[in-house]
GUGU-657714 format. One record per atom (N, C-alpha, C): residue in three letters; x, y, z. Coordinates in steps of 0.1 Angstrom, whole numbers, plus 5000, padded with zeros to 4 digits. Layout:
BEGIN
{rec 'ALA'; {X; Y; Z}},
...
END
This chain:
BEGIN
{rec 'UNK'; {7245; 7335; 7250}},
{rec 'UNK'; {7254; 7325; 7249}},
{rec 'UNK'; {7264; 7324; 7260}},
{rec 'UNK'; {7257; 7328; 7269}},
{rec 'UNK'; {7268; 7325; 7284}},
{rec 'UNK'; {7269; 7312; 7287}},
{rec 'UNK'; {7275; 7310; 7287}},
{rec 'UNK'; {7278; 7293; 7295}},
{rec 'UNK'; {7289; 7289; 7311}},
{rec 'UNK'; {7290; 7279; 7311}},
{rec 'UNK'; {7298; 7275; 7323}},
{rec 'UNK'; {7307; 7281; 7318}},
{rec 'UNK'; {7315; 7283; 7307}},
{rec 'UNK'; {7326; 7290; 7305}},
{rec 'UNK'; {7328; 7298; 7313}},
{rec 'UNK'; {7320; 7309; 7312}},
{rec 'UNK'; {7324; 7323; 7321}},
{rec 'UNK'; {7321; 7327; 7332}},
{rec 'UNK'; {7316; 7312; 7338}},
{rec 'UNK'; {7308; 7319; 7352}},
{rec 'UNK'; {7318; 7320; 7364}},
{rec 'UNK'; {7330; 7316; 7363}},
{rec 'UNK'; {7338; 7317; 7375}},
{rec 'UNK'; {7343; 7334; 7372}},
{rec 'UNK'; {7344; 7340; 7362}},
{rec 'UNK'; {7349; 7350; 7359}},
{rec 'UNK'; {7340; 7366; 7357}},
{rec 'UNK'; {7327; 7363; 7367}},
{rec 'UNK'; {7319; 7376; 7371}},
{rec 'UNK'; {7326; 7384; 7377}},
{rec 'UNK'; {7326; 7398; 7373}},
{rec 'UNK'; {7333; 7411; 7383}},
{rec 'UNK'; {7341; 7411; 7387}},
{rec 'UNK'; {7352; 7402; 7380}},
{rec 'UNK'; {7365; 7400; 7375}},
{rec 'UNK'; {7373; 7415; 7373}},
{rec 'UNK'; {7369; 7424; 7363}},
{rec 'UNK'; {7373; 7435; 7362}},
{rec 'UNK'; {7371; 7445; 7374}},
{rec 'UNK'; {7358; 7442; 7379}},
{rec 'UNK'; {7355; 7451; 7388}},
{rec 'UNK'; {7369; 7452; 7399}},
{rec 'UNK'; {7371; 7438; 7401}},
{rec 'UNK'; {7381; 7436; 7412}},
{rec 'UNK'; {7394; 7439; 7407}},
{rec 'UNK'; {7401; 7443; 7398}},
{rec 'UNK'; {7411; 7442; 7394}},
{rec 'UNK'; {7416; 7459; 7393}},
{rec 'UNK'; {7395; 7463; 7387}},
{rec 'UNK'; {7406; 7480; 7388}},
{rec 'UNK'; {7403; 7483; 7409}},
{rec 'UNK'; {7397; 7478; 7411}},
{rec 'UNK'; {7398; 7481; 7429}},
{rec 'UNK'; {7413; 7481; 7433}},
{rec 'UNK'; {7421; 7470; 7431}},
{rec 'UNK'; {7435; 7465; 7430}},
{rec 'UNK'; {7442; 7478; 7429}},
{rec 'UNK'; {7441; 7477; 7413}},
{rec 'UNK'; {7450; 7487; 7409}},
{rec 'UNK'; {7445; 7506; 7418}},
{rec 'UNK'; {7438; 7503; 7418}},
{rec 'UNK'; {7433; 7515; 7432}},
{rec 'UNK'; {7438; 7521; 7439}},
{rec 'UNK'; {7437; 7507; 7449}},
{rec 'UNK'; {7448; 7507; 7463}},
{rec 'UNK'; {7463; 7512; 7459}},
{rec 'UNK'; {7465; 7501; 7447}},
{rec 'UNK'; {7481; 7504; 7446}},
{rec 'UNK'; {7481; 7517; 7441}},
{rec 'UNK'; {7479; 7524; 7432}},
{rec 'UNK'; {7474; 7540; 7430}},
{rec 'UNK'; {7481; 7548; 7439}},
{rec 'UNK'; {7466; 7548; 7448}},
{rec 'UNK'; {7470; 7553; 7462}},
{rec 'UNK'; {7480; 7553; 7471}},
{rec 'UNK'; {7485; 7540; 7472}},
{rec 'UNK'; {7499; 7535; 7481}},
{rec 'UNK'; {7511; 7541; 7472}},
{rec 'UNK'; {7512; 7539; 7460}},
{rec 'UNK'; {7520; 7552; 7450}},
{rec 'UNK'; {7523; 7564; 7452}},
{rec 'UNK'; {7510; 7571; 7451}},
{rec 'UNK'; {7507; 7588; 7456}},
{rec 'UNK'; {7511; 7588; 7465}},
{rec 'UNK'; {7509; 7580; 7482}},
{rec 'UNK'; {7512; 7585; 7492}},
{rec 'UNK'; {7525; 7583; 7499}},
{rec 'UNK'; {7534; 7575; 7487}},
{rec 'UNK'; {7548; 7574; 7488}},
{rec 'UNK'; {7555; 7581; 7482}},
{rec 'UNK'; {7552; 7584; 7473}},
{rec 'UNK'; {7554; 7602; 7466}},
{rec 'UNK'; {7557; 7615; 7472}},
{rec 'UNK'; {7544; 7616; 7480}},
{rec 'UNK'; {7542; 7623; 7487}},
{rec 'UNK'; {7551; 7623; 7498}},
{rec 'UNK'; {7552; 7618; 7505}},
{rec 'UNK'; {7560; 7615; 7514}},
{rec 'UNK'; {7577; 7615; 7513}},
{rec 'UNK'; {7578; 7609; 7500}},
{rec 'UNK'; {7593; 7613; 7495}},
{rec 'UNK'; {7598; 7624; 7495}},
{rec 'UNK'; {7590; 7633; 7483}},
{rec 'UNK'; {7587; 7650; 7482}},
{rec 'UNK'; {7587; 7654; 7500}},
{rec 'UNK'; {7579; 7652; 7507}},
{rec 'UNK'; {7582; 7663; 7519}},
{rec 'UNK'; {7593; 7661; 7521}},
{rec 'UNK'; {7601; 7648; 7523}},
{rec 'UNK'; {7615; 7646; 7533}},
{rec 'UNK'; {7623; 7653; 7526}},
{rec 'UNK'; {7620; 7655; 7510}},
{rec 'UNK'; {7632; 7661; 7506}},
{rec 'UNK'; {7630; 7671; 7504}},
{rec 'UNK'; {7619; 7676; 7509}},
{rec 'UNK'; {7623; 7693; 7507}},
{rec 'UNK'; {7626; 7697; 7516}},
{rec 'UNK'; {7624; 7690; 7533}},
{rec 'UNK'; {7627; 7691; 7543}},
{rec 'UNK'; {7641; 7690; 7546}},
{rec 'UNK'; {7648; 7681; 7537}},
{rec 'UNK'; {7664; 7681; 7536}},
{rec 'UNK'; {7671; 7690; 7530}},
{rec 'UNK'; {7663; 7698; 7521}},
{rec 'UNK'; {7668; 7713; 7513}},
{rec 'UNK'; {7669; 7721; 7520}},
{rec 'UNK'; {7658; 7726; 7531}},
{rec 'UNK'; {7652; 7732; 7538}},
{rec 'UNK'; {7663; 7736; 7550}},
{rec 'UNK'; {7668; 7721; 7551}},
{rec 'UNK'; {7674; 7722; 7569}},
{rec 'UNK'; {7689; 7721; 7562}},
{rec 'UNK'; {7691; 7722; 7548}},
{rec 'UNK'; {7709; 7722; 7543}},
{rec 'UNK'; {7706; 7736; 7544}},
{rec 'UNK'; {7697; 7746; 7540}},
{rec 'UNK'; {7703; 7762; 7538}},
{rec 'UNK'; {7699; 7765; 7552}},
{rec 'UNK'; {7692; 7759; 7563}},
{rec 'UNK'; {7695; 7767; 7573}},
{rec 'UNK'; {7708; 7764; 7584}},
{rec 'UNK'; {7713; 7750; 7577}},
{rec 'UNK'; {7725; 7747; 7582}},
{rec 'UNK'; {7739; 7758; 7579}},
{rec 'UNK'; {7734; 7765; 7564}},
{rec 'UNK'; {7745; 7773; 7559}},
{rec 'UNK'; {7746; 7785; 7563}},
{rec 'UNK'; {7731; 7791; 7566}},
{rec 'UNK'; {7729; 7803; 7573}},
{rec 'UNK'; {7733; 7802; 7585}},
{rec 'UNK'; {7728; 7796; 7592}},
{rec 'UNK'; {7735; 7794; 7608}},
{rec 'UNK'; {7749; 7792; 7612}},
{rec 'UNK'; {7756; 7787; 7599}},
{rec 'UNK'; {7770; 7787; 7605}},
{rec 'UNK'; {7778; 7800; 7598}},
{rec 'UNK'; {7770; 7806; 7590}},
{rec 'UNK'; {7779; 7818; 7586}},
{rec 'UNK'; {7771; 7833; 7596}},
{rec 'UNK'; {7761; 7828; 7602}},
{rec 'UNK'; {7755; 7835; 7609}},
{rec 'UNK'; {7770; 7836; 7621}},
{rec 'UNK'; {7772; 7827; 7624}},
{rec 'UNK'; {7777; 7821; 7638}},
{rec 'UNK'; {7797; 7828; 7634}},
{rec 'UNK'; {7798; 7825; 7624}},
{rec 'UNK'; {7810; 7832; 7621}},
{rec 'UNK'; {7813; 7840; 7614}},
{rec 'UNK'; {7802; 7852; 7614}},
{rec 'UNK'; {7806; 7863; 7616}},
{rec 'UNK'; {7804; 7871; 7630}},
{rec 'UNK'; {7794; 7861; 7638}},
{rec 'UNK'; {7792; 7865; 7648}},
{rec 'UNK'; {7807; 7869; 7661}},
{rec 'UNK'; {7815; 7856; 7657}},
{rec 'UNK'; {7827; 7853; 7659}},
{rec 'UNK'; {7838; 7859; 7657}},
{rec 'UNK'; {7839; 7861; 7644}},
{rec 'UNK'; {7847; 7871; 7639}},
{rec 'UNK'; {7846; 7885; 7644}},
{rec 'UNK'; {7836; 7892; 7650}},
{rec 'UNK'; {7834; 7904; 7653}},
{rec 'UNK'; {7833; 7903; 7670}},
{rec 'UNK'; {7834; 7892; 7676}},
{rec 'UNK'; {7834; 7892; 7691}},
{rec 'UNK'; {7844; 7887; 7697}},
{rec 'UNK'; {7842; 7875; 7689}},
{rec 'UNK'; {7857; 7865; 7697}},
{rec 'UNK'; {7852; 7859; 7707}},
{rec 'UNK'; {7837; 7855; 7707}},
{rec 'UNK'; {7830; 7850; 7718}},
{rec 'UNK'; {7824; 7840; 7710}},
{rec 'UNK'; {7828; 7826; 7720}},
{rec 'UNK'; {7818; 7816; 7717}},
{rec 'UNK'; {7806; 7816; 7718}},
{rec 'UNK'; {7801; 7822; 7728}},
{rec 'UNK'; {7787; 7821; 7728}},
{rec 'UNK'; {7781; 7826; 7720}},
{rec 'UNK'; {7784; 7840; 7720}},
{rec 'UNK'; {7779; 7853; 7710}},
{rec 'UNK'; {7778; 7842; 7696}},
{rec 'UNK'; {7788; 7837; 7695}},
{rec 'UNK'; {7785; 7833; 7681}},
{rec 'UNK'; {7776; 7819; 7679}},
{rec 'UNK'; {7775; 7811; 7694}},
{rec 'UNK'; {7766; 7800; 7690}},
{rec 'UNK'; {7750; 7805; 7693}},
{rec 'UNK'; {7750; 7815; 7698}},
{rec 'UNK'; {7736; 7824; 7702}},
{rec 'UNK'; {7731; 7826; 7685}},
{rec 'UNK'; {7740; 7834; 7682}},
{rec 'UNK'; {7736; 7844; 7665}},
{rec 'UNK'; {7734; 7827; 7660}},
{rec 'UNK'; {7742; 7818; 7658}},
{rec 'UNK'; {7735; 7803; 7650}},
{rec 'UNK'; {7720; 7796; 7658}},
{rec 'UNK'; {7721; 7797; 7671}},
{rec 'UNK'; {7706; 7798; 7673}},
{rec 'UNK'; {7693; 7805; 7672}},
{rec 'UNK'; {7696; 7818; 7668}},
{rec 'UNK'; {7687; 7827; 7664}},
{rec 'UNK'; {7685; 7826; 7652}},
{rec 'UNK'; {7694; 7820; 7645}},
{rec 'UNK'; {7690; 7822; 7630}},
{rec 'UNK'; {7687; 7808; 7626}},
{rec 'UNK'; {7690; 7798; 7632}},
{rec 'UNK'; {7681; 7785; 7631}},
{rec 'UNK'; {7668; 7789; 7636}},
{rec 'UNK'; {7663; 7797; 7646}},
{rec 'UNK'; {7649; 7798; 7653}},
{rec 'UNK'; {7642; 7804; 7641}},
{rec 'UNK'; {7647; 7810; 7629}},
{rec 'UNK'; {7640; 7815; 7619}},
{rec 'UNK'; {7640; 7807; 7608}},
{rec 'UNK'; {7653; 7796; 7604}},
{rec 'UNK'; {7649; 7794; 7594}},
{rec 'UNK'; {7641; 7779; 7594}},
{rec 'UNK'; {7647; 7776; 7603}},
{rec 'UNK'; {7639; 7761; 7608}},
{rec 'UNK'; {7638; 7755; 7625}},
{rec 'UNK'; {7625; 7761; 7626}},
{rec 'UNK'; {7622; 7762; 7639}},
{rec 'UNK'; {7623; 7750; 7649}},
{rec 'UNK'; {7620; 7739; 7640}},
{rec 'UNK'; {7616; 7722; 7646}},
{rec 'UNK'; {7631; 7717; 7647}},
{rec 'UNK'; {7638; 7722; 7645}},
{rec 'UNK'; {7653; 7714; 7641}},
{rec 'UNK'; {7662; 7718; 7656}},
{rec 'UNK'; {7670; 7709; 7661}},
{rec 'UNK'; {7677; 7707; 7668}},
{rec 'UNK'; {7693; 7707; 7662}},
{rec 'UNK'; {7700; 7717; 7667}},
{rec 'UNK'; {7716; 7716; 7665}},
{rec 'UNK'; {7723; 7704; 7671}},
{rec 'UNK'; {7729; 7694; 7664}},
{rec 'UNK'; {7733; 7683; 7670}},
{rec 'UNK'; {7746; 7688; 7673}},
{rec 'UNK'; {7756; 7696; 7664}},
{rec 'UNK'; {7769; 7698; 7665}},
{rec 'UNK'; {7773; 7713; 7668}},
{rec 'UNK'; {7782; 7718; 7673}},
{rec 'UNK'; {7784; 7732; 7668}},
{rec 'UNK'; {7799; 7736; 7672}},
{rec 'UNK'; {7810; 7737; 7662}},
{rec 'UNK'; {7819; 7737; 7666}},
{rec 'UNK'; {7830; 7751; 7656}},
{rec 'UNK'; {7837; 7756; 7664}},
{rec 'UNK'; {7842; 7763; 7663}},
{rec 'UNK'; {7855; 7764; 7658}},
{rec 'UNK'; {7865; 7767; 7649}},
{rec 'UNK'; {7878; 7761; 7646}},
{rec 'UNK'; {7883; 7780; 7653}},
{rec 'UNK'; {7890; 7780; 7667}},
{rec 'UNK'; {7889; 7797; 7671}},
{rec 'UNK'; {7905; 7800; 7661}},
{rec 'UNK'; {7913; 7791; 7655}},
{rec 'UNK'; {7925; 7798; 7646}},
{rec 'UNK'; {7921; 7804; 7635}},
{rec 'UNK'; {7912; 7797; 7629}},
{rec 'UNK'; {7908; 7799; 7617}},
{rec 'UNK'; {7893; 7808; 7612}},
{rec 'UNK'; {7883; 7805; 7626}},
{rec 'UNK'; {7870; 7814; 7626}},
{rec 'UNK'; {7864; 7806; 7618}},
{rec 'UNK'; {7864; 7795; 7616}},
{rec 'UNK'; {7856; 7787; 7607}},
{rec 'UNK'; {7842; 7778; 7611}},
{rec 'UNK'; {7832; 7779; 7613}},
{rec 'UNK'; {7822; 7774; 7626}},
{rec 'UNK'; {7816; 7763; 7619}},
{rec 'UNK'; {7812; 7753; 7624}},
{rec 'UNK'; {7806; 7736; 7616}},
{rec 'UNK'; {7793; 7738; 7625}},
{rec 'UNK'; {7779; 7735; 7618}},
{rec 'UNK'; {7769; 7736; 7621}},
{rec 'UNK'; {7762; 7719; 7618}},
{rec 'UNK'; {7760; 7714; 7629}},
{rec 'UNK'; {7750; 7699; 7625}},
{rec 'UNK'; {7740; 7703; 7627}},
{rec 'UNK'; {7727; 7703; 7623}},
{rec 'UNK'; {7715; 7702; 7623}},
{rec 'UNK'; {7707; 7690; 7621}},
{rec 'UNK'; {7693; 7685; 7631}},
{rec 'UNK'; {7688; 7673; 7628}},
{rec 'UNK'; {7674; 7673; 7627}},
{rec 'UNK'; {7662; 7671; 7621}},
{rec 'UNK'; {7648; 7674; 7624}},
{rec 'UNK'; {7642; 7661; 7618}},
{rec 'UNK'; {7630; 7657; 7625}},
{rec 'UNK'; {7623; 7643; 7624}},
{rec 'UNK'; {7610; 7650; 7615}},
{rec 'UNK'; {7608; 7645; 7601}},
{rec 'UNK'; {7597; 7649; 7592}},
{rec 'UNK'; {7585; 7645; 7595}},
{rec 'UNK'; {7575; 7654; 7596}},
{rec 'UNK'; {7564; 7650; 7595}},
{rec 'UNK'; {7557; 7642; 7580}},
{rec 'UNK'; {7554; 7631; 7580}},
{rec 'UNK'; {7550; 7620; 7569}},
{rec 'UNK'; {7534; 7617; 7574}},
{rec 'UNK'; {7529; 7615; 7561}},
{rec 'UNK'; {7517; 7609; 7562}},
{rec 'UNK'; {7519; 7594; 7565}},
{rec 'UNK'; {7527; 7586; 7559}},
{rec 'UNK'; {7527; 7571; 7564}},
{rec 'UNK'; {7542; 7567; 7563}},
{rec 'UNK'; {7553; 7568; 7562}},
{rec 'UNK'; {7562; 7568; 7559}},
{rec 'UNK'; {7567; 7567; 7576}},
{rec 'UNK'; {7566; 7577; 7584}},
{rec 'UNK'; {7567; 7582; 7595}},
{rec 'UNK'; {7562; 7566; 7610}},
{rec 'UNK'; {7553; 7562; 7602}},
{rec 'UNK'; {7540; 7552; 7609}},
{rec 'UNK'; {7544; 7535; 7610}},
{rec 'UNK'; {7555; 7535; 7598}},
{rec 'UNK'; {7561; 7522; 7601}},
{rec 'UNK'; {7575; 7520; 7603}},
{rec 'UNK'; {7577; 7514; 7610}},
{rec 'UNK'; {7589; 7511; 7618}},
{rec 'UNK'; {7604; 7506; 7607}},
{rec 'UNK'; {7602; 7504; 7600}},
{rec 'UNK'; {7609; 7502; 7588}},
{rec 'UNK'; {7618; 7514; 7585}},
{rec 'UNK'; {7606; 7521; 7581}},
{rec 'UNK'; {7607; 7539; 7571}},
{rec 'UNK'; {7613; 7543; 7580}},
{rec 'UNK'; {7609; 7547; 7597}},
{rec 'UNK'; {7610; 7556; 7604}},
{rec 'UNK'; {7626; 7566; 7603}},
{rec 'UNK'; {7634; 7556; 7601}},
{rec 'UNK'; {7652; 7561; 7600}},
{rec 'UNK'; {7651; 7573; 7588}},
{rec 'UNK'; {7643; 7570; 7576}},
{rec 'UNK'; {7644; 7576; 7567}},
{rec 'UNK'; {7636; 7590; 7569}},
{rec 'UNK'; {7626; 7594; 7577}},
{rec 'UNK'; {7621; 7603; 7575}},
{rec 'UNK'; {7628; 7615; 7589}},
{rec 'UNK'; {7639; 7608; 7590}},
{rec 'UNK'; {7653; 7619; 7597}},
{rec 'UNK'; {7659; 7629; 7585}},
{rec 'UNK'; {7659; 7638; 7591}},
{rec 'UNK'; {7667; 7647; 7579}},
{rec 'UNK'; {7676; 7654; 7588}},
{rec 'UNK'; {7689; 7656; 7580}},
{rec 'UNK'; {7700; 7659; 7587}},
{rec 'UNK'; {7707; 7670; 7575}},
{rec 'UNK'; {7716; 7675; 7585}},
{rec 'UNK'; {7723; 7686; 7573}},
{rec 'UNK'; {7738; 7692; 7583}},
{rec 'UNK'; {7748; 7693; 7576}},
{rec 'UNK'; {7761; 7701; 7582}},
{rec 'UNK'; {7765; 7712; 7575}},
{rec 'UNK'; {7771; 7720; 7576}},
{rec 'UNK'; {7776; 7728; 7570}},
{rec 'UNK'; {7792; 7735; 7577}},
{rec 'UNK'; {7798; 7741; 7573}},
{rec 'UNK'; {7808; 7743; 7579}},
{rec 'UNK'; {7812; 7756; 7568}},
{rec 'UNK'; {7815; 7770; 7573}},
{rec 'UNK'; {7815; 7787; 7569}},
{rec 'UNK'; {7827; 7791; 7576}},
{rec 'UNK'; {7833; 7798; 7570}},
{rec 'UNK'; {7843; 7807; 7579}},
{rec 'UNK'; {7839; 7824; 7576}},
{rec 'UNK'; {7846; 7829; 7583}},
{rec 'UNK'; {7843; 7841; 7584}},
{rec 'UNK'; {7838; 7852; 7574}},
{rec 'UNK'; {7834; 7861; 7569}},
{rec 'UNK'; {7829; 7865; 7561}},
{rec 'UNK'; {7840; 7875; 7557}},
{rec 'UNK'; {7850; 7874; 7543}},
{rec 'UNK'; {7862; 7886; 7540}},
{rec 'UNK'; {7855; 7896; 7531}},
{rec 'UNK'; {7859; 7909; 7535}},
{rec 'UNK'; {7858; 7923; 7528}},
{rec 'UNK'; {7866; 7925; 7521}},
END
């Protein structure tokens, strides 16, 4: 009982779960993608916090800037190796040290268009003073 009725509407479903497919996939891989940056932003806040209490205790016990921006770069080189210190500042009355941290995520597509790109920056500060006994 087929008739002209249904003939514009062959493989109609076929095409429709293809559809839903794609979009599936473009789902998952925006998922995905979300999940890394943000674990990547968890990631580079505790090495932001380590590095600045790294840095002032380093400070506290030397009274040297460097000494203490050195110990925040050694301990950035462990906890997140890819990340670049944008800030690093010292309050020397108080021993209090501010740490900026910056690192560009690696993304499966997120990364690839020019739109996203801003978003797959992850950034983190922190700011520690000296460590009291």
């Amino acid at each position: 009982m087929r008739g002209p009725r249904f003939s514009g509407q062959r493989g109609l479903v076929g095409k429709i779960v293809v559809v839903w497919l794609v979009f599936l996939v473009l789902f998952g891989v925006a998922a995905w993608d979300a999940g890394t940056v943000m674990i990547a932003r968890f990631k580079l806040q505790n090495a932001a916090e380590n590095a600045a209490f790294e840095a002032a205790s380093a400070f506290k016990t030397t009274r040297d800037l460097r000494q203490a921006k050195q110990a925040a770069l050694d301990q950035l080189k462990q906890d997140a190796d890819g990340a670049r210190m944008t800030k690093f500042r010292v309050d020397q009355t108080t021993g209090k040290v501010t740490v900026s941290l910056s690192e560009r995520v690696s993304t499966v597509l997120a990364g690839r268009i020019g739109y996203f790109k801003k978003l797959t920056r992850a950034t983190a500060s922190h700011t520690s003073g000296p460590p009291t006994l």
